[in-house]
C-alpha positions in Angstrom: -108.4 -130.3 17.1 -110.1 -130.8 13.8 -109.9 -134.0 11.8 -107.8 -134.2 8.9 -109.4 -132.9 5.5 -108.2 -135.5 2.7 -110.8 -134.7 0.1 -112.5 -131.5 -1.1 -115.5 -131.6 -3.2 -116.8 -127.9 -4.5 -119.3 -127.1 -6.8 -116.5 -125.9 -8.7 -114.7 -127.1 -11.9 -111.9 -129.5 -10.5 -108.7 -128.4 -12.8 -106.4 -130.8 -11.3 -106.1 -133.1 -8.2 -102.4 -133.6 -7.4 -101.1 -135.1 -4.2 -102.2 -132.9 -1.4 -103.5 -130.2 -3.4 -107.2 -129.7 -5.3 -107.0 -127.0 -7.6 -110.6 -125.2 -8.8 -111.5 -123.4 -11.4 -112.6 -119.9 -10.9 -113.7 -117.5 -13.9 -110.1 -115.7 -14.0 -108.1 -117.3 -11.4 -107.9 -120.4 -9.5 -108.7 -121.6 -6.3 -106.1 -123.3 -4.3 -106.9 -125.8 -1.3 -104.5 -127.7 0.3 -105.9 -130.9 1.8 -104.6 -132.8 4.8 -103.5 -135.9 2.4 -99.7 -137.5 2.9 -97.8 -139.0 0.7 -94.9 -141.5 1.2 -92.6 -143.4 -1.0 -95.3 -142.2 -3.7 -98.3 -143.9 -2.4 -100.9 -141.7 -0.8 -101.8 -142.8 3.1 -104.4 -142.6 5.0 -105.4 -141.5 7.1 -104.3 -137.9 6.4 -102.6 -135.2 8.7 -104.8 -133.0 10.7 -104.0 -129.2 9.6 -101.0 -129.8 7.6 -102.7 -128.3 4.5 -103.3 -125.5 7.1 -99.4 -125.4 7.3 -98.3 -126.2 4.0 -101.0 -123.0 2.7 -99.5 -120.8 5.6 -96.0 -121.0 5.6 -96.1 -120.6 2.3 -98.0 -117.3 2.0 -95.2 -116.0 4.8 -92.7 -116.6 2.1 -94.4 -115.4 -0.8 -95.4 -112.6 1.4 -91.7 -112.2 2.8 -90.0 -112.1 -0.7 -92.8 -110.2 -2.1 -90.1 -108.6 -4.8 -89.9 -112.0 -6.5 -93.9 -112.0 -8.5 -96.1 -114.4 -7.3 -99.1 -116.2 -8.0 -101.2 -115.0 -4.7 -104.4 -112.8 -5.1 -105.9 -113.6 -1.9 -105.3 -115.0 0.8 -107.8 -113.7 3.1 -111.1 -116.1 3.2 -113.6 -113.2 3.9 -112.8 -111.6 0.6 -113.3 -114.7 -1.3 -116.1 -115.5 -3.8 -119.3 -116.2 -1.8 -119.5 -120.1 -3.3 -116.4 -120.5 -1.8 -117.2 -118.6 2.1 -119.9 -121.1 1.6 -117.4 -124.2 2.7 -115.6 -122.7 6.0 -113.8 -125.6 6.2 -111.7 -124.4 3.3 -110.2 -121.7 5.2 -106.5 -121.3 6.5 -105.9 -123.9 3.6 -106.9 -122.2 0.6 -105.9 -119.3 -1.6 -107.1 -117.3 -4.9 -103.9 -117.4 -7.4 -103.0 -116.0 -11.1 -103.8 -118.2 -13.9 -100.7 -118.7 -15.7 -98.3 -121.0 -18.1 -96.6 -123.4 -16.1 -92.7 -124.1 -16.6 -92.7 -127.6 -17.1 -89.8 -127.9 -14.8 -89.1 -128.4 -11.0 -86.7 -125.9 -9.8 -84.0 -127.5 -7.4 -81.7 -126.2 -5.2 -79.4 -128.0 -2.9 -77.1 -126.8 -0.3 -76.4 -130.4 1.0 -75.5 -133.6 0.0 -78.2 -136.1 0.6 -80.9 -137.9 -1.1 -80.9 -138.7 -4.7 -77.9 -136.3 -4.8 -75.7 -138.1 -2.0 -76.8 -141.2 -4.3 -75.3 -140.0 -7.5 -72.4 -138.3 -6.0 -71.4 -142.1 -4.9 -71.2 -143.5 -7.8 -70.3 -140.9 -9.7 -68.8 -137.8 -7.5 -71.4 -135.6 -9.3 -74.8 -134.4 -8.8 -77.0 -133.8 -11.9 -73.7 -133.6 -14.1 -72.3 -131.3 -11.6 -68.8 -132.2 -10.2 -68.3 -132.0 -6.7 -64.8 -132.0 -4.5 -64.3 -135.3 -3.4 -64.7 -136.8 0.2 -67.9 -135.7 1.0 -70.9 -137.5 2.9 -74.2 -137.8 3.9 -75.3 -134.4 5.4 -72.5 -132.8 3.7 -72.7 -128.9 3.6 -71.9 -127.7 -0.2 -69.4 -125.1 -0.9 -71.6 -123.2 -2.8 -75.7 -124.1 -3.4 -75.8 -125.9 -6.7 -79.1 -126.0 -8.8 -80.2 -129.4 -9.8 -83.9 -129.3 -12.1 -86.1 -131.8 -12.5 -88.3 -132.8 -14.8 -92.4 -133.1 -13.4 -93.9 -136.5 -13.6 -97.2 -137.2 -13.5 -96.7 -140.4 -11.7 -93.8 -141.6 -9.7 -90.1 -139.5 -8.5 -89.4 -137.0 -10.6 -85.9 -137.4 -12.6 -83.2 -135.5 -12.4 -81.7 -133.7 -15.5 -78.7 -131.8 -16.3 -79.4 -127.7 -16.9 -78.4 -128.3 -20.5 -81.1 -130.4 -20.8 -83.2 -128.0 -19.3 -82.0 -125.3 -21.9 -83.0 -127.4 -24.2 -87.2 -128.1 -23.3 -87.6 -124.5 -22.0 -85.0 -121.9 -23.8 -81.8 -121.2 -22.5 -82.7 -117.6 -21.8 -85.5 -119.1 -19.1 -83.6 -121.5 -17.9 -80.8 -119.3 -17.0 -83.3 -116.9 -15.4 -84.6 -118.8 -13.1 -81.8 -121.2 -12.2 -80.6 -117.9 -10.9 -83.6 -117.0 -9.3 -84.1 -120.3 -8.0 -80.4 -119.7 -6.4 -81.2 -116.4 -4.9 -84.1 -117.3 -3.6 -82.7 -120.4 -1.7 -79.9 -118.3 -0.3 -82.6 -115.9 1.2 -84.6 -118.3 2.9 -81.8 -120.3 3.9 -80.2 -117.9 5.9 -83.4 -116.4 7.2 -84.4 -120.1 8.3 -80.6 -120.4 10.0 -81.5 -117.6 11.8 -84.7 -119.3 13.4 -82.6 -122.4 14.2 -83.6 -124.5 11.3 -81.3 -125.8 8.2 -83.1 -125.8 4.6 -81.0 -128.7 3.2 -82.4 -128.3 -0.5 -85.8 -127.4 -1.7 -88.2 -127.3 -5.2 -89.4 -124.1 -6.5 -92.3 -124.0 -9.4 -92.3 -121.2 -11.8 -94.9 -120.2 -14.4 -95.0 -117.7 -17.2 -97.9 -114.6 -17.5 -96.4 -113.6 -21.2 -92.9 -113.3 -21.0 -93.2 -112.6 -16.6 -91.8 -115.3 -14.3 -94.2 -116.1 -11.4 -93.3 -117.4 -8.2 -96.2 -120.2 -8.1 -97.5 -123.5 -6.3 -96.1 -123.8 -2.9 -92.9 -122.2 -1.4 -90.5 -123.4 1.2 -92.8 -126.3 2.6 -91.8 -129.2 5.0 -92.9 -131.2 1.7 -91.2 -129.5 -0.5 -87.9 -128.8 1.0 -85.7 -130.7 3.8 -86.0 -128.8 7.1 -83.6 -129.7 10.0 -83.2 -128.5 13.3 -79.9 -126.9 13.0 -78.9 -127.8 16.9 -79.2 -132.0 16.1 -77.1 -131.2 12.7 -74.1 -133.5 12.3 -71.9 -134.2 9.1 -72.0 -138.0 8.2 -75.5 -138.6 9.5 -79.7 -138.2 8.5 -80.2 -135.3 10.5 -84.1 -135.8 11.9 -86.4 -133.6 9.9 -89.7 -131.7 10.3 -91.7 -133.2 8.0 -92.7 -137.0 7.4 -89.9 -138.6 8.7 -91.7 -140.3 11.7 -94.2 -141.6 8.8 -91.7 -143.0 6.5 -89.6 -144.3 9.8 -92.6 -146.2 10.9 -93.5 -147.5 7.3 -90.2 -149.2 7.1 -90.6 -151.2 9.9 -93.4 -153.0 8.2 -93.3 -155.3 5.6 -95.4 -153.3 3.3 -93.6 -153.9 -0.6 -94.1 -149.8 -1.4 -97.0 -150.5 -3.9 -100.6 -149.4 -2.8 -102.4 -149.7 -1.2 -100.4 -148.8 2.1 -100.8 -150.0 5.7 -103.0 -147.6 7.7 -101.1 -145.0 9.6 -101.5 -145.3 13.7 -102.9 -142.5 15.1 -99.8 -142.1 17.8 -97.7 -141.4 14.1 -100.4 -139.5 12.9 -100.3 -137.4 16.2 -96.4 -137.0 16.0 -96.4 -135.9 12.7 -99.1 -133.1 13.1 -96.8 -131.8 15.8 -93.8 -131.8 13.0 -95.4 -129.6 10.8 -96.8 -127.3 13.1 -93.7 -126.9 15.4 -92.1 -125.7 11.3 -94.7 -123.2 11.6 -94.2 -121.8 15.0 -89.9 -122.4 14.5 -90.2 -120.2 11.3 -92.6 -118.1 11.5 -92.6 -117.2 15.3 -96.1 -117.3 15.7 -98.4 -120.0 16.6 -100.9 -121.6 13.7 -104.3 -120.2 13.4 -106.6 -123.3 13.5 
């Protein structure tokens, strides 16, 4: 097994270091590398997660790949045909792909097709999620008559907030922001019943979008363990936190110290480490019906 990749450093321009991904600067596109890095509670741990940026890069190019009449932002994806300077770092491959340079909506995209989270939170106090009413008596886990889209604004720092798709309309154009609240919609419905079919529940999930002229693009990562809520449809139960394929093991151990959520964190075990490599790559093999290539 490899060890865990939490920081990439090409002799490229660096156009942006996010969370887990390093994004370089190629003449007319960019360079996309996923890094092992995991985040919890908005603090970045250590140490990271062996392959997950494997993962994360993977699963999305099966979607991108699987929905290929929605544009996307892929240009390559195999690391042979990439630029020689970046062959030149092998390490980078399986993680990293070549993608359009575009405008990027500065919205996050959310659909949710059940109640839990921030939503299940607002719905509480208020029996609505992002301005949108709901019937009454339902709970944690709850399945949603309908998928409901619920953006977000992006912050740089911190959760992202919630906002109502008037306010949306209202930083991006309600043309665009009906366009790809019904995108986003479609999209979810797709994957959520392909993912059903594999035996696993997408519970909600983030889409990005980005503009070449007036062109919506299908763009960062699609369909993720981090960027959607994957449970194993057999341990589903309404009124309780379904286990998940993603970090859960990480922010389960977490709260049973009495680290305050500010950095820096507590060092992650290597037996949680371990168990949540085997998360992400079982969300490969569940979905995708193939093995990871590592």
């Amino acid at each position: 097994m490899s060890s865990a990749i939490s920081e990439t450093s090409l002799p490229l321009p660096l156009a942006r270091r996010g969370k887990v991904r390093d994004v370089y600067e190629l003449s007319d596109s960019f360079l996309f590398v996923a890094t092992d890095r995991i985040s919890a509670f908005d603090v970045v741990l250590s140490p990271g997660i062996p392959d997950k940026g494997k993962v994360l890069t993977q699963i999305s190019t099966f979607w991108f790949n699987k929905f290929h009449d929605v544009e996307n932002h892929l240009l390559e994806t195999d690391f042979d045909r990439f630029p020689s300077e970046v062959r030149a770092h092998p390490e980078l491959r399986g993680r990293s792909v070549l993608v359009k340079k575009c405008n990027v909506v500065p919205v996050e995209c959310v659909a949710r097709g059940y109640l839990v989270g921030s939503g299940l939170k607002e719905y509480k106090q208020s029996g609505t999620v992002c301005g949108i009413e709901l019937e009454p008596g339902l709970t944690t886990a709850s399945k949603l008559r309908t998928p409901i889209f619920t953006p977000a604004t992006k912050e740089e720092t911190g959760h992202d907030i919630n906002i109502s798709f008037e306010r949306m309309a209202e930083i991006v154009g309600k043309d665009l922001a009906t366009k790809l609240r019904d995108l986003t919609l479609s999209l979810y419905s797709r994957a959520a019943d392909f993912a059903l079919s594999r035996g696993i529940i997408i519970a909600d999930t983030k889409f990005e979008f980005g503009l070449i002229g007036d062109r919506v693009v299908w763009i960062d990562e699609a369909l993720t363990p981090d960027s959607s809520r994957f449970w194993p449809a057999d341990s589903y139960s309404v009124g309780q936190n379904p286990p998940s394929y993603d970090k859960q093991f990480v922010r389960d151990w977490l709260e049973t110290t009495d680290w305050d959520k500010n950095p820096p964190a507590p060092e992650l075990p290597q037996e949680v480490v371990m168990k949540t490599r085997e998360k992400y790559l079982e969300a490969y093999r569940v979905l995708t019906g193939e093995d990871l290539q590592v």
